[in-house]
N, C-alpha and C positions, 0 to 999 in steps of 0.2 A: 504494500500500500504506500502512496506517492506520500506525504504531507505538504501541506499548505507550506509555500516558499513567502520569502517576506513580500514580495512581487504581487504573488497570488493575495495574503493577506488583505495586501493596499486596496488592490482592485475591488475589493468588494465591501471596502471599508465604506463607502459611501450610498451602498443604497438606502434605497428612498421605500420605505414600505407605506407610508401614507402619501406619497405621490401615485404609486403602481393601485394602492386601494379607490383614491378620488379619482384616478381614470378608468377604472374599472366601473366606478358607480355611474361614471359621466354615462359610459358606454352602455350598460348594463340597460340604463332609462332607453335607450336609442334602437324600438324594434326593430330588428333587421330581421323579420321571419325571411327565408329564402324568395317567398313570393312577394313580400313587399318592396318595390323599385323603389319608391319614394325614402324608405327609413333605408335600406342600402346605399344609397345615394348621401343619405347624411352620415351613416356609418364611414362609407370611403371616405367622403373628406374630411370627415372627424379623424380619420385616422393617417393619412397624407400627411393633414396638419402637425398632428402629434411625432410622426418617424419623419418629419422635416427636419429636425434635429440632430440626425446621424449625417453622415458624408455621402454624397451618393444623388442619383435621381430616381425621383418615381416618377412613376406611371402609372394612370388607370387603365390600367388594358379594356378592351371592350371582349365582352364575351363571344367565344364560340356560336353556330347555332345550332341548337339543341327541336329537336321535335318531341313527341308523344300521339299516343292517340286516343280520339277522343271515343265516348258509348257508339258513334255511329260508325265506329271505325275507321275512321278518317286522320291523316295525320296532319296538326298543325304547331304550330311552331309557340316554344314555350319563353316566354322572357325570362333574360337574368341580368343580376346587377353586375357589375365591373369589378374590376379584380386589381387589388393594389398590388404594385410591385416595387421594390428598393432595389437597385444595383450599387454595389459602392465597390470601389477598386476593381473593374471588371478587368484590368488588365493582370492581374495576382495570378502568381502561379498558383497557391493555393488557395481555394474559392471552396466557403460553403452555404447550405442555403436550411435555410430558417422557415418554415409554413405555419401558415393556419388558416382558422375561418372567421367570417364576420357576421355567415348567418346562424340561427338560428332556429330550433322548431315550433316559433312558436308565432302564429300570426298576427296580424295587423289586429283583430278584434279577439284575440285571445284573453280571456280576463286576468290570467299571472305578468302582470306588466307592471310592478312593483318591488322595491325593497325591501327587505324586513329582517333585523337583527334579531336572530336567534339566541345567541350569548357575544359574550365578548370579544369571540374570536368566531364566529360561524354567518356567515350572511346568506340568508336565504333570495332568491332575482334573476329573473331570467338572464341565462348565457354568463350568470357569474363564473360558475365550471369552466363550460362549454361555449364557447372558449372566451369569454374577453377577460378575466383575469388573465389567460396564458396569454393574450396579446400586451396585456399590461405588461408581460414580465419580461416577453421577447425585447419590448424597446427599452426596459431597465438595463437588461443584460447587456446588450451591446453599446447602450453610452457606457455602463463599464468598463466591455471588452476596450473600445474607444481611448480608455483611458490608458491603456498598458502599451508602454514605448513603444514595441516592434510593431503595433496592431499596423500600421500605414504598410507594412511587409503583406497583409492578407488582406481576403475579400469574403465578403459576401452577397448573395443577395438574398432578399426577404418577400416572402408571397403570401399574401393574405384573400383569398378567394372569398367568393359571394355565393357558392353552393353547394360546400361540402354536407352537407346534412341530407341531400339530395343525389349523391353521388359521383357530385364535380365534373358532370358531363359537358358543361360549357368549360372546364378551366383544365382538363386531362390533357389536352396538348398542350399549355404554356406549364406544368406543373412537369412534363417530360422535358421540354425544351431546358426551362432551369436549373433542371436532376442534373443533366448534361457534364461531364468533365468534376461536379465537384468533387472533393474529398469525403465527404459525408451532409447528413441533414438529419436536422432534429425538427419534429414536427410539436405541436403543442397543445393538443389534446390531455383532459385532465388524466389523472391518474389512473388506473383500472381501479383500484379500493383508496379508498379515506389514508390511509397509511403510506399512500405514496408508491404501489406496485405497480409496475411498465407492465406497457401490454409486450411480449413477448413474439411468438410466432402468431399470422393472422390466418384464416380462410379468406376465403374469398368473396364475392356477391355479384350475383347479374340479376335483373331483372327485364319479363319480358311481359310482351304482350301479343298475343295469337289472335288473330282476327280471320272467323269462320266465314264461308259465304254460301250460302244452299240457296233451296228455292221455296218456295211459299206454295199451300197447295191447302185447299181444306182439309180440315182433320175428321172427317165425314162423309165426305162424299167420294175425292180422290186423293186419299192419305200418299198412295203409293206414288203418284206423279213428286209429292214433298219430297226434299233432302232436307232432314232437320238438322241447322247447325250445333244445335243445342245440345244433341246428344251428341258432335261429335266434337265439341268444347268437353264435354263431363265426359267421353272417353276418354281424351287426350290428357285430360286431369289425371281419373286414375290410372291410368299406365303410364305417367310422370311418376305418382306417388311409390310406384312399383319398381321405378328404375333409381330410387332413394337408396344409399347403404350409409358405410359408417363415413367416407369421406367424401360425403356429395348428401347433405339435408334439400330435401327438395320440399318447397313450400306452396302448392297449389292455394293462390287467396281468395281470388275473384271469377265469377262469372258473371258476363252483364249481354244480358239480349233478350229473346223471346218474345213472343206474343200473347194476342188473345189465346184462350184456349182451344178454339175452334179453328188455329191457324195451323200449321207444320212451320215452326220459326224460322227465317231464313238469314238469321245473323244472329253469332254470337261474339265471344272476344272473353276471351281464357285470359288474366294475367296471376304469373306466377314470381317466384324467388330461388334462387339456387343457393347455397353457399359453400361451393367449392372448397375443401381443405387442402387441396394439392395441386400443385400444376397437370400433372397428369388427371385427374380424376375433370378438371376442368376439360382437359382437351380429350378426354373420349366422352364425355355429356356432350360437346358440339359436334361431334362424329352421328352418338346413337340418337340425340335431338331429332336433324335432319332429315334420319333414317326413318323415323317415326313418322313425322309430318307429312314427308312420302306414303306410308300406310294409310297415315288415316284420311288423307286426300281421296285415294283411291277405294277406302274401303266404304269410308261413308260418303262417294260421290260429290264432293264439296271442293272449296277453293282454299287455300288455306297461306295466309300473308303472316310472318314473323316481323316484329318490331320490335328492338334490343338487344341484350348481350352479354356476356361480363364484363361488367366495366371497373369493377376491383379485383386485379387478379390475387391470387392468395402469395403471403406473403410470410415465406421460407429463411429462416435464420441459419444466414450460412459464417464461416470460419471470420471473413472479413466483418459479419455486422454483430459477431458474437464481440470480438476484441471493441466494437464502440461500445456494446453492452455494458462490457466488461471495466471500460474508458469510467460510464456514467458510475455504476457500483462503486470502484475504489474514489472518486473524485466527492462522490457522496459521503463513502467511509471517512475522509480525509475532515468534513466539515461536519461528522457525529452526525449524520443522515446513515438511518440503514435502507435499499433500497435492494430490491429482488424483482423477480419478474413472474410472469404464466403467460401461457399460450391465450391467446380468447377467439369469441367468433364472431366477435366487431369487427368490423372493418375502417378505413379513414383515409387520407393519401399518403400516408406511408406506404400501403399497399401498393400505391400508381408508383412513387418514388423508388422502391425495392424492386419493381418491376424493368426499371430502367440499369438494376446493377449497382446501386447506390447503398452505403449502410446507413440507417437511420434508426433514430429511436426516434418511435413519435407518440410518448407519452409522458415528454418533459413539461406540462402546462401545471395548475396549481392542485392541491389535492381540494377534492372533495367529493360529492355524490349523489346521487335522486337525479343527472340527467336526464333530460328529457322529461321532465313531470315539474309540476307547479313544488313540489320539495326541490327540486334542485338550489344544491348551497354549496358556497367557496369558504374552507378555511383559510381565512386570512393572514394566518404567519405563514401561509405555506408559500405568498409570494415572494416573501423575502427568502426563505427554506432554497424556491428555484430558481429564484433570479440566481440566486450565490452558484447553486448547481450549475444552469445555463453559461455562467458567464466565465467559472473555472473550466469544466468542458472543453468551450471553445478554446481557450488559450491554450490549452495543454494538447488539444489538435493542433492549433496555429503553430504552437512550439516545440511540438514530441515529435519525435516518430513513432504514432502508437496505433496507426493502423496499415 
């Protein structure tokens, strides 16, 4: 185990835990559900404003464009907000890169859109976890890092997306683009448990949606002229359910179509969930998928249109992202942080990131827990807990040979 040098010491002499808390709460007030444009929009410049501060240029990228589709099976094109980005020393040989998010799940007329001190150290508010504490702590940590003499020797850049909660299907290219050349990336998603455990090895997640096409016929007079899509939505269901084992959860959720009951329905629209736990087990589900949709086209005479994909591939802890692991443990040990790991079957972009070849941990954000739910709450000594984490880290990649 490395100890704190008087270097390292200094560095982190000066954060700011009630600065990282009041921009957390700034933020926290500022819906940024994924589908709100409007509060995304004051999100990004809220937070431009604030990582103005570092060296570097930002950018609001404009998003990708993303589709869906709709009950009628139609595909039409889904808005997103814009996507900050920090470059600072792009010309460094050694360059790493920093993610998160700015949305949220929780919408515009959502009724958890308030604060509320639990105790002394606990704050209950949307996206205080998830994630704008860990945004609070990514710009604490690098006016640190900022501070350490050689830092003008490296680079980073810094990405803060507007639809990770969603799948980051508008920001999956510029999050691969960034992966690009670094030496590693730490993402900042909260903890797996209150105690500060990393999420570990991930699975993976695609989401689809199958859109049936048959034909209409009376359910009375000429049933047999019908092709009902509907039953070939609920087969395709359960021989999905069937082709389930232990490294591939298959989650059939939705069915949406039908008719009167005097009809033969001639549309339906199956959408499902996968969650891949290996790269393989992903790349033969797209083989025997295919292979299926074939069948059931054929057998129940119908038309049969796929829309989606995996779009987080699972993400496999190999020799090089064991030693950053391994980086964050002893770096923690060093500041009386104990810190361990588990596997889980969340997904985030570190998956996208890992998929590019890149080691990452991406569950350096602040501890807390009840994501997702109107309990969601950030303990608040744990921003100062990771800034310190985040900002040793970095220097000790900028300054070691530790991976």
């Amino acid at each position: 185990m490395k100890q704190l040098t008087k270097n390292e010491r200094d560095l982190i002499a000066e954060l700011d835990q009630q600065a990282m808390l009041t921009r957390t709460c700034k933020w926290a007030e500022i819906n940024s559900g994924t589908a709100n444009m409007a509060g995304l929009a004051s999100m990004a410049e809220a937070l431009a404003d604030a990582f103005s501060t570092l060296p570097g240029e930002i950018v609001l990228e404009e998003p990708a464009r993303v589709t869906a589709v709709d009950e009628a099976g139609k595909e039409y094109e889904k808005p997103h907000g814009r996507h900050m980005v920090l470059r600072v020393r792009p010309e460094a040989d050694r360059r790493f890169l920093l993610t998160g998010h700015m949305d949220t799940v929780f919408p515009a007329d959502h009724p958890f859109q308030q604060l509320t001190w639990l105790d002394d150290d606990t704050l209950n508010g949307p996206g205080t976890a998830d994630m704008k504490g860990g945004l609070s702590l990514i710009l604490e940590s690098l006016q640190a890092f900022e501070r350490a003499p050689d830092a003008r020797n490296f680079g980073y850049d810094v990405m803060v997306n507007s639809d990770e909660e969603t799948g980051s299907l508008s920001s999956a290219a510029l999050i691969g683009n960034l992966a690009e050349g670094k030496l590693a990336a730490l993402t900042y998603e909260p903890s797996t448990l209150p105690d500060g455990t990393l999420a570990h090895a991930r699975g993976g997640s695609g989401n689809y949606s199958i859109t049936f096409t048959g034909r209409s016929a009376h359910a009375g007079r000429n049933p047999q002229d019908g092709r009902n899509a509907l039953v070939a939505a609920a087969d395709c269901a359960v021989r999905l359910k069937k082709m389930q084992h232990r490294d591939l959860p298959i989650n059939p959720a939705k069915i949406e179509g039908g008719a009167a009951n005097n009809v033969v329905p001639d549309h339906a629209i199956l959408r499902f969930n996968i969650r891949p736990k290996t790269t393989a087990a992903a790349e033969d589900f797209m083989s025997d998928f295919n292979d299926l949709l074939q069948v059931l086209a054929k057998l129940h005479e119908v038309e049969v249109h796929c829309h989606g994909g995996i779009t987080r591939p699972p993400k496999p802890v190999d020799a090089k992202a064991q030693k950053l692991f391994d980086l964050v443990r002893d770096t923690g040990a060093a500041l009386g942080q104990t810190i361990g790991w588990q596997p889980t079957g969340g997904v985030c972009d570190g998956n996208n990131i890992a998929a590019c070849g890149i080691p990452v941990v991406d569950t350096m954000g602040v501890r807390g827990g009840a994501i997702h739910s109107a309990e969601e709450f950030m303990i608040v000594p744990s921003l100062t807990e990771r800034a310190a984490l985040s900002t040793l880290v970095l220097y000790r990649l900028a300054t070691g040979n530790v991976l």
